[in-house]
C-alpha positions as CSV (number, residue, x, y, z in Angstrom):
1,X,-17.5,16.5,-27.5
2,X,-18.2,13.4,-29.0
3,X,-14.9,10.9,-27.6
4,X,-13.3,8.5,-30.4
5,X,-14.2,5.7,-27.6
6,X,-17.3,4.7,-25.7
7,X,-17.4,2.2,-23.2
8,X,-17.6,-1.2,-24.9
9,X,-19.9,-4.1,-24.0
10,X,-17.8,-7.3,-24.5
11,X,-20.9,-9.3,-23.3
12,X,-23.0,-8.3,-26.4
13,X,-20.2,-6.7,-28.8
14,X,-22.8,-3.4,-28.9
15,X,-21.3,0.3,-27.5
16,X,-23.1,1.2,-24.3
17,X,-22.5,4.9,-24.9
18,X,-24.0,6.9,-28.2
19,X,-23.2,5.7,-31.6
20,X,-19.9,6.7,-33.5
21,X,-21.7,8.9,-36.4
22,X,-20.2,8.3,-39.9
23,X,-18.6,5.5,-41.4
24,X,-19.8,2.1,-40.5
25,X,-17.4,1.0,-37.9
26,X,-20.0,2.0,-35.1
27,X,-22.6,-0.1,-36.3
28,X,-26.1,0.9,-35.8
29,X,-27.4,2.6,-32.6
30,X,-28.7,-0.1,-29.7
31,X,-32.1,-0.8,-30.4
32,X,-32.2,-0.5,-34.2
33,X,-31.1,-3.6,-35.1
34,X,-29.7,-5.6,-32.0
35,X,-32.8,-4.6,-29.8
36,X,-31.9,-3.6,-26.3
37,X,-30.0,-6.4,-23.6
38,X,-32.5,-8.1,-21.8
39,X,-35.8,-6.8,-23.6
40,X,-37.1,-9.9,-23.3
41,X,-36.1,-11.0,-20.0
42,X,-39.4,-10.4,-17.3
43,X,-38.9,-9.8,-14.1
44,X,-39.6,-12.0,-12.0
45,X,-42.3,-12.1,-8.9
46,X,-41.0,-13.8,-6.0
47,X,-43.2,-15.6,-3.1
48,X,-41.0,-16.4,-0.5
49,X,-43.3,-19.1,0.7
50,X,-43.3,-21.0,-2.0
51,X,-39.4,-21.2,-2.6
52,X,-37.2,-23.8,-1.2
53,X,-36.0,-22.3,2.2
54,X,-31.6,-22.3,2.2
55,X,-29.1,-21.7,4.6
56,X,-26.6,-18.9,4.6
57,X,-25.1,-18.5,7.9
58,X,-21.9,-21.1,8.0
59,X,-20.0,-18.8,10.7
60,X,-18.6,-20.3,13.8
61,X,-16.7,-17.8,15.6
62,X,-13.1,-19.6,16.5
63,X,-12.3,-19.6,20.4
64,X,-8.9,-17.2,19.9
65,X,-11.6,-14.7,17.7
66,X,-14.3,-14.7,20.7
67,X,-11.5,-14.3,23.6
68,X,-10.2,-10.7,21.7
69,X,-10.9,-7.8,23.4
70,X,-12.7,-4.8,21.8
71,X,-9.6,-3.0,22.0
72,X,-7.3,-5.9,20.3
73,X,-9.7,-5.5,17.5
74,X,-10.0,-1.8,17.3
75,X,-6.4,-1.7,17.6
76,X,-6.0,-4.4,14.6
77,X,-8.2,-2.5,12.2
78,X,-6.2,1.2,12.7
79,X,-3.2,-0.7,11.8
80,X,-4.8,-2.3,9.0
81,X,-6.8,0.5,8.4
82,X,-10.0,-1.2,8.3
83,X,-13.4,0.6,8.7
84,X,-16.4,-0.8,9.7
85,X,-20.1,0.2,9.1
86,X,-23.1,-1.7,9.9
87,X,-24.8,-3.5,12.6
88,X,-23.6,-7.0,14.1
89,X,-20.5,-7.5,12.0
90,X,-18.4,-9.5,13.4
91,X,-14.3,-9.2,14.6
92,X,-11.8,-9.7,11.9
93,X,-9.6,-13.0,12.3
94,X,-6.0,-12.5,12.3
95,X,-4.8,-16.2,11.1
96,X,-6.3,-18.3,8.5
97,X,-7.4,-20.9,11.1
98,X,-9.5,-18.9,12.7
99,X,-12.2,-18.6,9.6
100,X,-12.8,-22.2,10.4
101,X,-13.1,-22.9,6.7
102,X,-13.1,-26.7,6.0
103,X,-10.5,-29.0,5.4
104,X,-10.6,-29.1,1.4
105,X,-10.1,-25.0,1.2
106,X,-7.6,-25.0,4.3
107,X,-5.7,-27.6,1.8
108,X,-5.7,-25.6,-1.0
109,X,-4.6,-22.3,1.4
110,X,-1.6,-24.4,3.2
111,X,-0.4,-25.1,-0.6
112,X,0.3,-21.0,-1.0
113,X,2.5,-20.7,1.5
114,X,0.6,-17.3,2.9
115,X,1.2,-16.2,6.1
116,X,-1.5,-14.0,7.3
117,X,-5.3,-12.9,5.7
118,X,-5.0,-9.9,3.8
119,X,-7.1,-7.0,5.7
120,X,-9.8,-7.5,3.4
121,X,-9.9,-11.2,4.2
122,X,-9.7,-11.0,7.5
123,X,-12.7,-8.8,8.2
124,X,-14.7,-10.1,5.0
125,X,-14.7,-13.5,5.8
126,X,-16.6,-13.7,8.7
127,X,-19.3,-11.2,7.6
128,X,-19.6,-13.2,3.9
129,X,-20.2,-16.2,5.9
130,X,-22.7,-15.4,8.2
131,X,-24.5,-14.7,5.2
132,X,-24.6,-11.0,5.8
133,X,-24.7,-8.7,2.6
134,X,-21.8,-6.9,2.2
135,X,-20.2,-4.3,0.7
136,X,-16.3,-4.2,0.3
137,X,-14.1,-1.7,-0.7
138,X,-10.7,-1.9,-1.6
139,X,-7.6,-1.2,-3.7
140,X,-7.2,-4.0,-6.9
141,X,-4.6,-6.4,-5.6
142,X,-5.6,-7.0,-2.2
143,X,-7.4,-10.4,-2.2
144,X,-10.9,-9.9,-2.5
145,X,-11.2,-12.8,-5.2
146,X,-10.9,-14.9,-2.0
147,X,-12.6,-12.8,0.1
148,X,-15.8,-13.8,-1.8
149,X,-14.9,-17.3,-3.7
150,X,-13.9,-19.2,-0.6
151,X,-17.4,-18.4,1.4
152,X,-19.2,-18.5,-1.7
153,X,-17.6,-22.2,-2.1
154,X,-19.0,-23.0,1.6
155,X,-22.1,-21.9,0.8
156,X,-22.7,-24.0,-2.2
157,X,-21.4,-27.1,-0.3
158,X,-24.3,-26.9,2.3
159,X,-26.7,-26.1,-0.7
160,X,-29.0,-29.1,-2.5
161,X,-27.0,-30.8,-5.4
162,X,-27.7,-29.5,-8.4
163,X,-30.1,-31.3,-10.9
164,X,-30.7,-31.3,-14.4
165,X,-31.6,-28.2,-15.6
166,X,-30.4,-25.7,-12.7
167,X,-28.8,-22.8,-13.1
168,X,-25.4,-21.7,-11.2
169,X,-25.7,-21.4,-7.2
170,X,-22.9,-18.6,-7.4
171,X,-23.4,-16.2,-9.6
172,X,-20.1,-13.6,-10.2
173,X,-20.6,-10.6,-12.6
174,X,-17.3,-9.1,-13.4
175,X,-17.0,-6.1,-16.1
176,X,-14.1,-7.8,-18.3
177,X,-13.5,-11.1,-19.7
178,X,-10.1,-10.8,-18.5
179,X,-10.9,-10.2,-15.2
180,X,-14.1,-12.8,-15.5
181,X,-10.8,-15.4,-16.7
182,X,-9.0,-14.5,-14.0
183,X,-11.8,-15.2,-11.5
184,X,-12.8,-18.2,-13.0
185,X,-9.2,-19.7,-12.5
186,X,-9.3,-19.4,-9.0
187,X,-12.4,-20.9,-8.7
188,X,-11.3,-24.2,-10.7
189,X,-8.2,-24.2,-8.5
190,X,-10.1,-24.0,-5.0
191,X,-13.5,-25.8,-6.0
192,X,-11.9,-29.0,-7.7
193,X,-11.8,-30.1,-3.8
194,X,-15.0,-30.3,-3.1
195,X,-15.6,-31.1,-7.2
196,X,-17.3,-27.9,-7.7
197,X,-17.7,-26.9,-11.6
198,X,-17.1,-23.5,-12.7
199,X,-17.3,-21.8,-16.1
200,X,-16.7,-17.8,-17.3
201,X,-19.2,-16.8,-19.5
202,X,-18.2,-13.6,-21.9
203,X,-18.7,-12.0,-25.3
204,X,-16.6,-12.1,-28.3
205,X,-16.0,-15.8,-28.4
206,X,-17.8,-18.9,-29.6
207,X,-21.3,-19.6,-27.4
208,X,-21.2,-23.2,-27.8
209,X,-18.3,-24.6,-25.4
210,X,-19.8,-22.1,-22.7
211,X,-23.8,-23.0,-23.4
212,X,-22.6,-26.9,-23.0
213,X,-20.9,-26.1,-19.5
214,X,-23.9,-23.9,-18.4
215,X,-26.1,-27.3,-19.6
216,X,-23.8,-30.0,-18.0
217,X,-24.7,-27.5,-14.6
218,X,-22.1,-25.8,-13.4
219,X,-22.4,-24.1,-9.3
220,X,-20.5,-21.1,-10.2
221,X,-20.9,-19.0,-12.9
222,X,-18.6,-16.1,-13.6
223,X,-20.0,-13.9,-16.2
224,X,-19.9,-10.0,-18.2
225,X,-23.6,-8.8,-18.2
226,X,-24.0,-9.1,-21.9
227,X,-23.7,-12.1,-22.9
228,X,-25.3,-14.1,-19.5
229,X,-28.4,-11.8,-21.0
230,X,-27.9,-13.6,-24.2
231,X,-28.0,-16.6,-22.3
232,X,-31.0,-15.6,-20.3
233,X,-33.0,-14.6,-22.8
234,X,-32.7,-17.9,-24.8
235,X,-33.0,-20.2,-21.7
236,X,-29.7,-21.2,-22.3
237,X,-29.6,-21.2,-18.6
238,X,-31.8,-20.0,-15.3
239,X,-31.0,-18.0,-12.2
240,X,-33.4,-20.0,-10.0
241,X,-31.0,-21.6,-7.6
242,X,-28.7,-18.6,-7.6
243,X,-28.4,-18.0,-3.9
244,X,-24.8,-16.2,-3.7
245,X,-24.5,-13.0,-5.9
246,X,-21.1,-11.4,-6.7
247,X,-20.9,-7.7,-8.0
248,X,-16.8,-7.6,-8.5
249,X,-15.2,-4.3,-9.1
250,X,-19.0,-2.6,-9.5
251,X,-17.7,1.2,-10.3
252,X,-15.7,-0.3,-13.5
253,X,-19.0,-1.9,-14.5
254,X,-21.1,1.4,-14.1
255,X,-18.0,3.2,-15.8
256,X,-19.0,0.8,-18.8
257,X,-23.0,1.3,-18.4
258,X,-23.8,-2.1,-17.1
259,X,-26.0,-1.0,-15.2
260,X,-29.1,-1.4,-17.4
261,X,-27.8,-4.8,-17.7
262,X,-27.4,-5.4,-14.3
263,X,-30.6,-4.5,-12.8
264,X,-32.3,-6.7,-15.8
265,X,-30.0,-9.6,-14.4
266,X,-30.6,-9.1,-10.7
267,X,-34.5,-8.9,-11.3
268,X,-34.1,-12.6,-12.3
269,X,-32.4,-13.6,-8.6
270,X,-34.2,-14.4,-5.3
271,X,-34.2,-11.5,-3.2
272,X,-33.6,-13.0,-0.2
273,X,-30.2,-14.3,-1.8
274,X,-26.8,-13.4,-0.3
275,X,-25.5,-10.3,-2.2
276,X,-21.6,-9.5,-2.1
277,X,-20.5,-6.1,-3.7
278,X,-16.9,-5.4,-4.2
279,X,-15.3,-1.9,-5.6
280,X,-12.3,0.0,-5.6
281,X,-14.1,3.4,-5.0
282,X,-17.7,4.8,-3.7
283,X,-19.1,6.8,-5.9
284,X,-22.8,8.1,-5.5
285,X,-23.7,5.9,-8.3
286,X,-22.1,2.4,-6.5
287,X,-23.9,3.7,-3.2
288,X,-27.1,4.0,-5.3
289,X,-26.8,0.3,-6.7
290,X,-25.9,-1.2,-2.9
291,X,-29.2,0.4,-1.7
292,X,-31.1,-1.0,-4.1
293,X,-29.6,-4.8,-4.2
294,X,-28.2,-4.9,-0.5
295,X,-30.3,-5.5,2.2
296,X,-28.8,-4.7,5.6
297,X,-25.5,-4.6,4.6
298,X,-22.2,-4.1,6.3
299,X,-19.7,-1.8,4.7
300,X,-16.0,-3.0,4.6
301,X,-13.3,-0.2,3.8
302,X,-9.5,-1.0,3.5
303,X,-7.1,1.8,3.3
304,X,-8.2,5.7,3.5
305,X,-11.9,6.7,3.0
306,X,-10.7,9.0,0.5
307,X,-9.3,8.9,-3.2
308,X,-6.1,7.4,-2.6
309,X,-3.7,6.1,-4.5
310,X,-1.3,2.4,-3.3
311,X,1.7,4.5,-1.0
312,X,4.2,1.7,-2.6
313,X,4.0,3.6,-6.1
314,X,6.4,6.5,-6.9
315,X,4.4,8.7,-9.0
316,X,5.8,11.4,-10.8
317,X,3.9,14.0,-13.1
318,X,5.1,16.1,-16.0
319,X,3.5,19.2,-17.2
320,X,3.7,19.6,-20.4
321,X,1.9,20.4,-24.0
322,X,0.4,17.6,-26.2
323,X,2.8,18.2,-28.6
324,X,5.9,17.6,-26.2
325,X,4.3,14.0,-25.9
326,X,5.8,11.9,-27.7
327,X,9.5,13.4,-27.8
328,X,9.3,13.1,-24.2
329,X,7.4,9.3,-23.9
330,X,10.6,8.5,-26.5
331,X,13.4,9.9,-23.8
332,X,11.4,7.8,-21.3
333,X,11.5,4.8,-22.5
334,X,15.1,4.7,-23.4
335,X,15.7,5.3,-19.4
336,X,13.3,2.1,-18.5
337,X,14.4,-0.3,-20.9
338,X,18.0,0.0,-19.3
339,X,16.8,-1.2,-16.4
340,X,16.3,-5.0,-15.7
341,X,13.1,-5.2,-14.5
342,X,10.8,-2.9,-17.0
343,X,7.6,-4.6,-17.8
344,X,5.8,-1.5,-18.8
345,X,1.9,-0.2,-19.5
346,X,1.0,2.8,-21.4
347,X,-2.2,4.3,-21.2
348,X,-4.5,6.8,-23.7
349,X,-7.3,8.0,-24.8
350,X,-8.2,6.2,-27.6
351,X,-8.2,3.3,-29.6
352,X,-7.3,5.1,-32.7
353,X,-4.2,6.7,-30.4
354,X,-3.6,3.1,-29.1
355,X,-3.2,1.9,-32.7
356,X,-0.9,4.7,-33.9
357,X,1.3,5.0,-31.5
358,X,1.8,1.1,-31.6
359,X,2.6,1.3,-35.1
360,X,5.0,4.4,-34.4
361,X,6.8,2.4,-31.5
362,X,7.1,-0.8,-33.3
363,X,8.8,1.0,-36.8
364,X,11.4,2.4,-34.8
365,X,12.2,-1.1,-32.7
366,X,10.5,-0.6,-29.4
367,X,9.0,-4.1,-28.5
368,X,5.4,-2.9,-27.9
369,X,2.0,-4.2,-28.4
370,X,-1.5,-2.9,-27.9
371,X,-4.9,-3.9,-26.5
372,X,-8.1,-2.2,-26.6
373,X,-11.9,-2.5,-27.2
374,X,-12.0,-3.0,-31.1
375,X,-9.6,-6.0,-30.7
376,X,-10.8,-9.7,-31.3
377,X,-10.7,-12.0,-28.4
378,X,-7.9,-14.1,-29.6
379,X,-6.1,-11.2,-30.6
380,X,-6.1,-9.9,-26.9
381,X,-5.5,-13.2,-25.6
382,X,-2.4,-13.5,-27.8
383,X,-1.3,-9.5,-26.6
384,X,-1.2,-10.1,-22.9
385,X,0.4,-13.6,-23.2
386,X,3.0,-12.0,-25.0
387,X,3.3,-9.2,-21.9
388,X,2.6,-11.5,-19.3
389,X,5.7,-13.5,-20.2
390,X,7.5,-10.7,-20.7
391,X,8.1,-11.5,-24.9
392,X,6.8,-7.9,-25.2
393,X,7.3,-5.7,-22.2
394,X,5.7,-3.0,-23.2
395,X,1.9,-2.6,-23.6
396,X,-0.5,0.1,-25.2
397,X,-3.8,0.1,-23.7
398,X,-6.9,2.3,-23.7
399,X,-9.2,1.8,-19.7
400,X,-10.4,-1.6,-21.1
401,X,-6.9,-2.7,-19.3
402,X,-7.1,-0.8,-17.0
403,X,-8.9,-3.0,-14.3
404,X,-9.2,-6.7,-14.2
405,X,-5.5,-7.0,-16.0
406,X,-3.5,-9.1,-13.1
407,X,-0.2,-9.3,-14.0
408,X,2.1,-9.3,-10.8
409,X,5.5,-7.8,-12.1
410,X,4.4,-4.4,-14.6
411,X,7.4,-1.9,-12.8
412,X,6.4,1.2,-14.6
413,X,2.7,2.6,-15.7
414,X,2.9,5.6,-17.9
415,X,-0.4,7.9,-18.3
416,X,0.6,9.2,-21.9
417,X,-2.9,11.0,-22.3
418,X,-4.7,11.8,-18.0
419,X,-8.0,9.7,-17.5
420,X,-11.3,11.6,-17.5
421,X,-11.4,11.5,-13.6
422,X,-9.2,10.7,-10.6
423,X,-10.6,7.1,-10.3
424,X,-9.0,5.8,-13.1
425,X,-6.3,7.4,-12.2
426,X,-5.8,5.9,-9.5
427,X,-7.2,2.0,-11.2
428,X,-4.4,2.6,-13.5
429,X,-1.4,3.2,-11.5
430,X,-2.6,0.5,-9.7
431,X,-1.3,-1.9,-11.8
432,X,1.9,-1.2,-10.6
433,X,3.0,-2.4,-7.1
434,X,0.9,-5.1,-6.7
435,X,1.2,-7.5,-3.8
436,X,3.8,-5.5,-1.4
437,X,5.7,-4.7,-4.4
438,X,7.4,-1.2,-5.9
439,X,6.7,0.5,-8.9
440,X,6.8,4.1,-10.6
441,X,3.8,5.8,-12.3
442,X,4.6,8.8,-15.3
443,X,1.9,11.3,-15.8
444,X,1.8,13.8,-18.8
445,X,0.2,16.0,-17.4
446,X,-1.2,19.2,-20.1
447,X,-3.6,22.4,-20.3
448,X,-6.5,20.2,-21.7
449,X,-6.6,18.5,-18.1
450,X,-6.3,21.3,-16.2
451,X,-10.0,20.5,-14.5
452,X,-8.2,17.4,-12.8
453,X,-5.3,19.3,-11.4
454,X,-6.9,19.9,-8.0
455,X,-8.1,15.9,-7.7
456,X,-4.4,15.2,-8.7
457,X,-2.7,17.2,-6.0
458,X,-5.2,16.0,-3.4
459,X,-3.9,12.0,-4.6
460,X,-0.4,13.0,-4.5
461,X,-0.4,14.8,-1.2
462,X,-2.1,12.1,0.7
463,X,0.4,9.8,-0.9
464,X,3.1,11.8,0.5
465,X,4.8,12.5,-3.2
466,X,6.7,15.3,-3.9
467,X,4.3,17.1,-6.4
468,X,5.2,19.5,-10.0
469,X,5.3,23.1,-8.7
470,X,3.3,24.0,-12.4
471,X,0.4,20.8,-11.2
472,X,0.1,23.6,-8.2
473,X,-0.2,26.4,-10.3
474,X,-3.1,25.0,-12.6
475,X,-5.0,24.0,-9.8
476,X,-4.3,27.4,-8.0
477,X,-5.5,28.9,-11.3
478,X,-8.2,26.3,-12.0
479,X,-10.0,27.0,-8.8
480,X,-8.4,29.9,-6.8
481,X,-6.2,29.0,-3.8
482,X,-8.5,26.3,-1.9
483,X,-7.9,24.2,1.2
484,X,-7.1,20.9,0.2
């Protein structure tokens, strides 16, 4: 069944699934007109000898760190619910003096008013700088931004300047340009310091302003696959000095077939750089990609091992029929706009549901907007600045939103049409309840889903949630009475 959406490429504008047949709003299938990303891009031969040698281990393990006991630390991570695999990795730190970060990011830190690392942080820190590879897995929300900017920022600062010509010492690769924005914002904030330049590199807007920044020489690069291939491929800039490599939230970007992309990119890096992988979940395909780019790497999990979903989320799932959707979406919304606090995100299928039911909502007065794919840039911009600031709080969004979108105070997520698979799910409740906070997920849930009812109940139950006697049933009846 051919979908009315396939995963889009902002970095190059092209779909990364097959073409939309009929009518010319698909364009031409990849490779007819466009050629493929990265045709033209070799890969690249390394020999080690001949390449400048760098440094990568910056870790000095803080007095209070080495005086723990194995059971303190054990103790720490089942409270935190840390896991650990991999050999050598060092103990978590409890207090942000104990990363022994330098002056100009402690400043920055002191300025927040934090109290403690985030579990993430605390355990990734000291693996990202020793220089270890690393994979990290955690829920959206939980600090991993830091977790790989500040190290990366202590690694270019014992690096060579750079001189005319070089290409970025940090490379990021995010899947969205808004999470790529939101990346690259941090990094201006903690890198102006030490006068590190930054720039976010993405599809759909003009290439000039960012081919000047990547020309002026920037240390960190925060980029969507497409359009650094772009670059790439026109020699608009070089991966030669890139010694730190980000992968951020790599199951999204294998949701949106990057991975083509990706591989092309990474061919262009050192390999013995410093690679950091970050993801929500671990999918065969994301333990596939860490074996091939990762080379003895340590494995951070925070949270269960399993699909779970963020225990701070109520989450509430009606069965119903399609047709009952919109009657009941209606009812719905007149409860949460009552309240005070009701920033609010709806999710479906498609961009042409996306569309309709924005113009359906907005006839009859409800102060809603939507965001997907097909949008322009400044269009989308405009969309979640109006969200964001709360001028329209309610927002209809197909999965393009539904990761990389970091806006602290959305109260209620409603899943008008169920994901394709519990993942994303899980990614889009997650908006919801960020930072320690509350928040309420809807599900519809109907007969067409009935495959996902089993990976529904399993979330739900771990979650503690009271769960739809009728979700039981169509899982009982999808799959016979199994153990879950």
């Amino acid at each position: 069944k051919l979908r009315d959406e396939f995963p889009f490429d902002q970095g190059t504008g092209l779909h990364c699934g097959p073409p939309r047949f009929g009518g010319s709003r698909g364009g031409p299938p990849p490779g007819k007109k466009f050629g493929n990303p990265g045709d033209r891009l070799r890969k690249k031969h390394w020999n080690l000898d001949e390449l400048p040698k760098f440094e990568k281990n910056f870790y000095q393990e803080h007095p209070e760190v080495s005086r723990r006991s194995t059971q303190d630390v054990e103790h720490y991570r089942r409270t935190k619910e840390i896991t650990v695999k991999g050999r050598d990795s060092p103990k978590p730190i409890v207090k942000f003096h104990e990363a022994n970060f330098p002056n100009y990011v402690m400043d920055v830190i002191g300025k927040q008013n934090w109290t403690d690392p985030t579990p993430i942080q605390a355990q990734g820190w000291p693996v990202a700088l020793s220089g270890k590879d690393m994979v990290g897995i955690a829920q959206t929300g939980s600090g991993k931004t830091l977790s790989y900017l500040l190290p990366g920022i202590v690694h270019i600062n014992h690096q060579p300047f750079l001189e005319r010509g070089d290409g970025p010492i940090c490379l990021v690769l995010a899947p969205t340009r808004e999470l790529a924005q939101q990346v690259q914002q941090v990094a201006a904030e903690y890198g102006k310091a030490s006068r590190l330049k930054s720039t976010c590199i993405y599809g759909g807007a003009p290439k000039g302003p960012q081919i000047r920044d990547l020309e002026r020489g920037v240390e960190i690069c925060i980029a969507t696959p497409g359009r650094l291939i772009d670059f790439l491929e026109v020699g608009k800039t070089n991966l030669r000095r890139c010694t730190y490599l980000v992968l951020d939230e790599a199951d999204r970007m294998l949701d949106m077939g990057f991975e083509p992309q990706i591989r092309k990119i990474v061919d262009q890096i050192r390999p013995d750089r410093q690679t950091l992988m970050w993801s929500a979940t671990w999918p065969k395909e994301v333990r596939q990609l860490a074996e091939d780019f990762l080379k003895d790497y340590v494995q951070i999990n925070v949270g269960a091992l399993q699909l779970s979903a963020n225990h701070n989320i109520l989450q509430i799932v009606d069965v119903c029929n399609d047709g009952e959707k919109e009657d009941k979406l209606m009812r719905l919304l007149e409860e949460i706009m009552s309240e005070k606090e009701n920033k609010t995100i709806i999710f479906v299928e498609t961009k042409r549901r996306c569309d309709d039911l924005t113009r359906r909502m907005r006839r009859d007065g409800w102060p809603a907007m939507g965001i997907h794919g097909d949008k322009s840039q400044q269009e989308r911009d405009w969309v979640l600045n109006e969200f964001k600031y709360g001028k329209a709080p309610i927002l209809i969004a197909t999965d393009v939103a539904s990761r990389g979108l970091d806006v602290e105070d959305i109260k209620f997520v409603i899943n008008y049409d169920y994901p394709n698979n519990s993942e994303d799910y899980i990614h889009r409740i997650g908006r919801t309840a960020r930072s320690q906070k509350t928040g309420t997920a809807y599900t519809f849930f109907t007969p067409n889903n009935m495959k996902q009812a089993h990976d529904l109940v399993s979330v739900l139950r771990e979650a503690n949630q009271a769960i739809n006697p009728k979700l039981i049933q169509m899982a009982e009846d999808r799959g016979g009475k199994s153990n879950w």
